[in-house]
C-alpha positions as CSV (number, residue, x, y, z in Angstrom):
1,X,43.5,-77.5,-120.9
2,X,43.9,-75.6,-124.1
3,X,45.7,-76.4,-127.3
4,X,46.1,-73.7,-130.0
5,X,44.9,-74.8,-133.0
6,X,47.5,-72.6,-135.1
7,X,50.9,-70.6,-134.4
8,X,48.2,-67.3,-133.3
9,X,47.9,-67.4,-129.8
10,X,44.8,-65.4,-130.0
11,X,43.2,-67.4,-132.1
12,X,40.9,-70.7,-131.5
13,X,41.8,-73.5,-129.4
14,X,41.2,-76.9,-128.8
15,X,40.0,-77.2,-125.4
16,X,40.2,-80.6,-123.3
17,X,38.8,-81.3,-119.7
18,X,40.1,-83.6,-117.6
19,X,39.0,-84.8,-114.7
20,X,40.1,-85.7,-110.8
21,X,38.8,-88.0,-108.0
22,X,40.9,-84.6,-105.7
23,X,40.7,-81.1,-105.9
24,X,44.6,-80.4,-107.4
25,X,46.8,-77.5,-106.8
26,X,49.7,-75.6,-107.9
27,X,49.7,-77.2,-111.6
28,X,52.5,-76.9,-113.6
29,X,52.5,-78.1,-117.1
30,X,55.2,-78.8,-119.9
31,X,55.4,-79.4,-123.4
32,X,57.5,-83.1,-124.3
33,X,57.5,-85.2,-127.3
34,X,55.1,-87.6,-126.4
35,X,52.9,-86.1,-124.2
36,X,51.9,-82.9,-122.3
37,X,53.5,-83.2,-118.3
38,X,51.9,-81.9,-115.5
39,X,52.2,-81.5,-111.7
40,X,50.0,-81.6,-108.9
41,X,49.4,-81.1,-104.9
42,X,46.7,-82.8,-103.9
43,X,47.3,-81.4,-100.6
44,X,48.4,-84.6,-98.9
45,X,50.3,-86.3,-101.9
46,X,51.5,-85.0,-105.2
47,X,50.2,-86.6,-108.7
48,X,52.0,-86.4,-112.3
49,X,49.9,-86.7,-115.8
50,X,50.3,-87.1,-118.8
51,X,48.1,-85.9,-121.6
52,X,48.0,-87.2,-125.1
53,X,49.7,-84.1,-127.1
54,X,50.0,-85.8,-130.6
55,X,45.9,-86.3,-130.3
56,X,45.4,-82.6,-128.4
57,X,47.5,-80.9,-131.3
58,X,44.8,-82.0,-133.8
59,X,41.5,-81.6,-131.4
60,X,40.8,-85.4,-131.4
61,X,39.4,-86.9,-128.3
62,X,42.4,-87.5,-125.4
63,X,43.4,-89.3,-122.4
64,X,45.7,-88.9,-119.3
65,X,47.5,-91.1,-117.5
66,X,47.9,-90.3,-113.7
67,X,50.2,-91.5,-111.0
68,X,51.3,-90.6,-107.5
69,X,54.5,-89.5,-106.5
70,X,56.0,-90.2,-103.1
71,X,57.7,-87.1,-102.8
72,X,58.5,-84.9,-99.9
73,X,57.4,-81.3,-102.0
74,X,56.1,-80.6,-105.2
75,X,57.5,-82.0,-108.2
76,X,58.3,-80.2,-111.4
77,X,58.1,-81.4,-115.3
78,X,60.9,-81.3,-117.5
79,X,59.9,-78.7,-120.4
80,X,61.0,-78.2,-123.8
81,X,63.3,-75.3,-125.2
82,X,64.6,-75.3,-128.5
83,X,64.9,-77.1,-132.0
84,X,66.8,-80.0,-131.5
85,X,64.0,-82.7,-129.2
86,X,65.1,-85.0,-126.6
87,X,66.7,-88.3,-127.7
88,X,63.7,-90.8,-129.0
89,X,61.9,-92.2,-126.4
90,X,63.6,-90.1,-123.4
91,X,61.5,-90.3,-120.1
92,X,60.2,-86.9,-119.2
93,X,62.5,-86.3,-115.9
94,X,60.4,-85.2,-112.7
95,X,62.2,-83.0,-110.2
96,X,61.2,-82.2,-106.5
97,X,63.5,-80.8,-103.2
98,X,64.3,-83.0,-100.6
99,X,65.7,-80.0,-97.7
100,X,65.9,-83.1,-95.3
101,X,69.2,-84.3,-96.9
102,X,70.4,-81.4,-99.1
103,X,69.2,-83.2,-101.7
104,X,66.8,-83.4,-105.1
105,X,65.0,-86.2,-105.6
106,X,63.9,-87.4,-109.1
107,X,61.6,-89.3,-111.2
108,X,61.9,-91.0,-115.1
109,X,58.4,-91.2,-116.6
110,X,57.7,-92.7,-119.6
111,X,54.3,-93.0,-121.0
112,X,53.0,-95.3,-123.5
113,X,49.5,-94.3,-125.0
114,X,48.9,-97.9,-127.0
115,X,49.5,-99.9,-123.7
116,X,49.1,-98.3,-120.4
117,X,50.6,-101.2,-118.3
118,X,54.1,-100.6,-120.4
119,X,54.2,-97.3,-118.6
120,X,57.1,-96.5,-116.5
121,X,57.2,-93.9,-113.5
122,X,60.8,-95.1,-111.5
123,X,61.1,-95.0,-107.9
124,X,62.6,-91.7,-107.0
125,X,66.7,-90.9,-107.0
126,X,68.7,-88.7,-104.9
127,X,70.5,-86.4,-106.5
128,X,72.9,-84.6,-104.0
129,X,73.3,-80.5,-104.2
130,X,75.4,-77.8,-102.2
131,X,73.8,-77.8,-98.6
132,X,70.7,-75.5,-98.4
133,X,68.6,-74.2,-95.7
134,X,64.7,-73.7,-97.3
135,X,63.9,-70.0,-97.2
136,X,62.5,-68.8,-93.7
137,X,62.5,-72.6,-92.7
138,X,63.1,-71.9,-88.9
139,X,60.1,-69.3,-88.9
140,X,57.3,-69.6,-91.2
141,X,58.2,-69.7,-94.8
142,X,54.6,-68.7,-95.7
143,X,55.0,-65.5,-93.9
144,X,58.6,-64.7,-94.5
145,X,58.8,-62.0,-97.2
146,X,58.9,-58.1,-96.2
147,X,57.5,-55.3,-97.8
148,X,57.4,-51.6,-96.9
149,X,54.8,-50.1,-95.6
150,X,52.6,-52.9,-94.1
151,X,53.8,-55.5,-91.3
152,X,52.3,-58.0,-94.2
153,X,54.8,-60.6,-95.0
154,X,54.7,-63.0,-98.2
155,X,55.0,-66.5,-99.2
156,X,58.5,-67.6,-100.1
157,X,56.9,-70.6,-101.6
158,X,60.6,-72.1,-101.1
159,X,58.7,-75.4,-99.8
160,X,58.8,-76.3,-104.4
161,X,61.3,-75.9,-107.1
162,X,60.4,-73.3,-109.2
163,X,58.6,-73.5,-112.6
164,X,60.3,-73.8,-115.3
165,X,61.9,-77.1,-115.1
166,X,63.6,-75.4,-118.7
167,X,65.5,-79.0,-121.0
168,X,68.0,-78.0,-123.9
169,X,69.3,-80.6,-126.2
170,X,72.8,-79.3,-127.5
171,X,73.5,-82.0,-129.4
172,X,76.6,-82.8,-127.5
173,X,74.9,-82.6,-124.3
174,X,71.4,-82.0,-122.4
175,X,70.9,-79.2,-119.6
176,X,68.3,-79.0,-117.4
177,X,68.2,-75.4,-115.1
178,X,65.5,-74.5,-112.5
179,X,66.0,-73.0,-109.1
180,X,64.0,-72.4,-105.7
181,X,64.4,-70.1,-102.7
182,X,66.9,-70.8,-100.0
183,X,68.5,-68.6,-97.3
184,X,71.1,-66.2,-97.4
185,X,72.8,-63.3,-95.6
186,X,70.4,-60.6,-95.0
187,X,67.5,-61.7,-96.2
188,X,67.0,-65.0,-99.3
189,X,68.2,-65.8,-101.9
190,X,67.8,-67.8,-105.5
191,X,69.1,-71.2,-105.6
192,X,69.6,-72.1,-109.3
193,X,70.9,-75.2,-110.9
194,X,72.2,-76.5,-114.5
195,X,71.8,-80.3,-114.8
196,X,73.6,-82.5,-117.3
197,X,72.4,-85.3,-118.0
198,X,74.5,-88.5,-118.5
199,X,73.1,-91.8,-119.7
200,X,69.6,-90.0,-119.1
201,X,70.2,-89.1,-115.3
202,X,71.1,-86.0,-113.9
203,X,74.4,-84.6,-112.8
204,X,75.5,-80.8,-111.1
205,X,77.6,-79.0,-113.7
206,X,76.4,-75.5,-111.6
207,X,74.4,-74.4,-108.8
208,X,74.9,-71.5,-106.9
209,X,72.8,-69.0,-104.6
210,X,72.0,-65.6,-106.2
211,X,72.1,-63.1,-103.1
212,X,74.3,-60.0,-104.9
213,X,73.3,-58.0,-101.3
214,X,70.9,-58.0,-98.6
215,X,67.1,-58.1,-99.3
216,X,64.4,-60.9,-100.3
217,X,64.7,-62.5,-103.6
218,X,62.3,-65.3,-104.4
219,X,59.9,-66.9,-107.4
220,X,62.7,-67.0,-109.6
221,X,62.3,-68.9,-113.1
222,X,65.3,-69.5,-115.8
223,X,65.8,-70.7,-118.9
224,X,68.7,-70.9,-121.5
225,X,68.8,-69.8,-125.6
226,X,70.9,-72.0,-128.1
227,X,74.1,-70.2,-126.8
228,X,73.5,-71.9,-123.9
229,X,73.3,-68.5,-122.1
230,X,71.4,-68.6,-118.3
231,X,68.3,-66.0,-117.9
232,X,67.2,-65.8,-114.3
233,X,64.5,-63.5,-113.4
234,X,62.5,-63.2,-109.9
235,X,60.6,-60.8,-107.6
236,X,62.5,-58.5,-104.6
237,X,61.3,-56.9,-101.3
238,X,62.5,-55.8,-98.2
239,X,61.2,-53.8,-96.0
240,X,62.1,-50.5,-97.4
241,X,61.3,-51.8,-100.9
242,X,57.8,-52.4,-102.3
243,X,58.0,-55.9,-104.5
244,X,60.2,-55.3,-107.9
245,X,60.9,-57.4,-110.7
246,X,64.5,-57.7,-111.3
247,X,66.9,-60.2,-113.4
248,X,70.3,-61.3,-113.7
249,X,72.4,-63.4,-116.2
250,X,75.4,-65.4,-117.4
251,X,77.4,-66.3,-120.7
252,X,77.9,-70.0,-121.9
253,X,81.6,-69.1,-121.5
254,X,81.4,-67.2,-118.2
255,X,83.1,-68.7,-115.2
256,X,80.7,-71.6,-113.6
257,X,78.6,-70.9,-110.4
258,X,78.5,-67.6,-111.3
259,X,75.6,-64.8,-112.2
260,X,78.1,-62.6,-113.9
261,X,75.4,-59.4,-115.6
262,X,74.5,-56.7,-113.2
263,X,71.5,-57.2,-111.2
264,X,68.7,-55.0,-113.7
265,X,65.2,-53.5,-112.3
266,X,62.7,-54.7,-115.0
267,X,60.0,-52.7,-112.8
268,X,60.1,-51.2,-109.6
269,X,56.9,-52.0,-107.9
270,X,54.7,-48.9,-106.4
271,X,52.9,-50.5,-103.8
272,X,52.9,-53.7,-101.2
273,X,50.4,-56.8,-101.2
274,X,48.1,-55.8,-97.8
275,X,45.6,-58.9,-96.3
276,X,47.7,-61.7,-98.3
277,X,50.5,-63.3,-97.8
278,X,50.5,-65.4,-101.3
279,X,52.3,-63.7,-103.9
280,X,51.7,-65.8,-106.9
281,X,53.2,-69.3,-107.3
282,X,55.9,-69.3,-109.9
283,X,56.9,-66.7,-112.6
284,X,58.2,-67.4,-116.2
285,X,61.1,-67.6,-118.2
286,X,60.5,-68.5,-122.1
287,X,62.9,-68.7,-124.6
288,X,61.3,-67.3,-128.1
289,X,61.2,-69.9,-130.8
290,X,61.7,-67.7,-133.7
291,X,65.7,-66.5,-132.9
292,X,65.6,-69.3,-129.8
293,X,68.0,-66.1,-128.3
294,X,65.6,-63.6,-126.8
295,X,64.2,-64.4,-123.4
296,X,60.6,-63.3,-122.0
297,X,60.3,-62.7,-118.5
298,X,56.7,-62.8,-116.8
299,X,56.1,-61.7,-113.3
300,X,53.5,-59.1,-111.6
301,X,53.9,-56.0,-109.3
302,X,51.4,-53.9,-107.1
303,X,51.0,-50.5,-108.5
304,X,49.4,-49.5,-105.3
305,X,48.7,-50.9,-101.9
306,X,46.2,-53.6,-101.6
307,X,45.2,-56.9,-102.2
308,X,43.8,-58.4,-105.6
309,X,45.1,-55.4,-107.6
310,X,48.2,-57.0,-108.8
311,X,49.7,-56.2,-112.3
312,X,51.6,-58.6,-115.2
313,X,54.5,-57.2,-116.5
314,X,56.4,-58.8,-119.6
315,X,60.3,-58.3,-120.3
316,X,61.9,-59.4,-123.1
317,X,65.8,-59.4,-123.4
318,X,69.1,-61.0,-124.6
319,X,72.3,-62.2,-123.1
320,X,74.5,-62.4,-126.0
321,X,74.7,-62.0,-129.8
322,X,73.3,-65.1,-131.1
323,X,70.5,-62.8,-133.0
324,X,71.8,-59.3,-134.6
325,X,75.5,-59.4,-133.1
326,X,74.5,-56.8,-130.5
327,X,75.1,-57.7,-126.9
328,X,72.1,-56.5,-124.4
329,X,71.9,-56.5,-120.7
């Protein structure tokens, strides 16, 4: 784990290294008040940490605290967008599916670095959510995406909620939006959610399925500026389409449940994934925290056919005209 030791991110870092009595998988890690979250599979169960951020952020010596989850998937930490922090003392909110009964399940955890044993990880919650079917959940969901060109299908990874777990305090209210793959005419779709949360639990104020046609759309990742704007960006395949990098949005104002901008090519891919059916593991959708308006979208394409020859692309954009009063799409 590495903490920059100034606002250069390619200057020095503080670097930590924590240890495991597992071999852990599929990390995910977020930024909270007290602490640094993170996620784990340890193939057979799933573990959260925390990691001492006040003591990281100044290159002092740090611990973690570790704890099982008992949940069916892998969870995802709640991460930090914005100016305004979480009320003091808010638990950092875990979030995992639960396809058995159309459901998310949840977890408050609470860490407290002077006393371990006051330390709170709650039993998990059901939150209920408009019925889903997991993507390719009747086949193989680990062989489920098409490409052209090759009979090699990829993972829809739609067996996790996808990172970023993105928290906004408003002031007036606190959002939560993530999403993960389902199915959907033609092909699959992105399932994406915004959370409220009330009294420090969360509540559906949206959720809907992006599928604007047929095709395969899958590792999405959102996030929201200080409009309160939605950014949703993802890959897309079929097979007459090598995988692309596309995005979508919505206004604060817009009508709910809705992706209302025009589905945009951020970079149409010029060659399939052969021998491998992983295609990554989650993409990213940051918020920049100098105009906290401008998103910046990280995914990868192939440039050619093959496998291990996979590109990064980075897109940055706006929804509204929180910055210089000139809407974008």
């Amino acid at each position: 784990m590495a903490v920059s030791t100034t606002e250069d991110a390619t200057g020095e870092y503080y670097r930590y290294d924590f240890g495991y009595q597992h071999f852990i998988d599929h990390p995910k890690v977020s930024v909270w008040p007290d602490a640094y979250y993170a996620a784990f599979t340890g193939g057979t169960f799933f573990e959260a940490c925390a990691w001492d951020r006040n003591r990281m952020l100044r290159g002092a010596d740090a611990d973690q605290q570790c704890y099982t989850i008992p949940s069916p998937t892998i969870p995802l930490p709640t991460d930090l967008d914005g100016t305004t922090p979480p009320p003091q003392g808010e638990p950092n909110l875990l979030i995992a599916l639960n396809p058995a009964y159309n459901s998310l399940q949840y977890w408050r955890f609470h860490v407290d670095w002077a006393d371990q044993t006051r330390t709170t990880v709650t039993s998990p919650r059901e939150l209920r959510v408009a019925p889903y079917t997991p993507a390719c959940a009747s086949t193989d969901p680990t062989r489920c995406v098409p490409q052209a060109g090759t009979t090699q299908k990829l993972d829809s990874l739609s067996y996790s909620v996808m990172y970023r777990l993105a928290y906004r305090n408003f002031g007036d209210h606190q959002t939560l939006v993530f999403n993960h793959a389902v199915d959907a005419p033609g092909g699959i779709g992105v399932r994406w959610y915004e959370l409220w949360l009330d009294r420090g639990r969360p509540v559906v104020h949206q959720q809907s399925t992006y599928a604007p046609g047929p095709g395969y759309r899958w590792m999405g990742s959102a996030a929201q500026d200080k409009e309160g704007d939605i950014a949703l960006g993802y890959s897309s395949s079929s097979s007459q389409d090598h995988p692309s990098i596309r995005v979508t949005g919505r206004l604060a104002h817009d009508p709910r449940n809705v992706m209302t901008f025009r589905e945009t090519t951020v970079w149409t891919g010029t060659g399939s994934q052969t021998g491998s059916n992983r295609w990554g593991d989650y993409t990213s959708m940051a918020i920049d925290p100098m105009d906290d308006c401008t998103f910046w979208y990280t995914n990868q394409y192939q440039p050619a056919d093959g496998t291990g020859n996979w590109n990064t692309r980075i897109a940055s954009f706006q929804l509204s005209d929180c910055c210089d009063h000139h809407r974008h799409g």
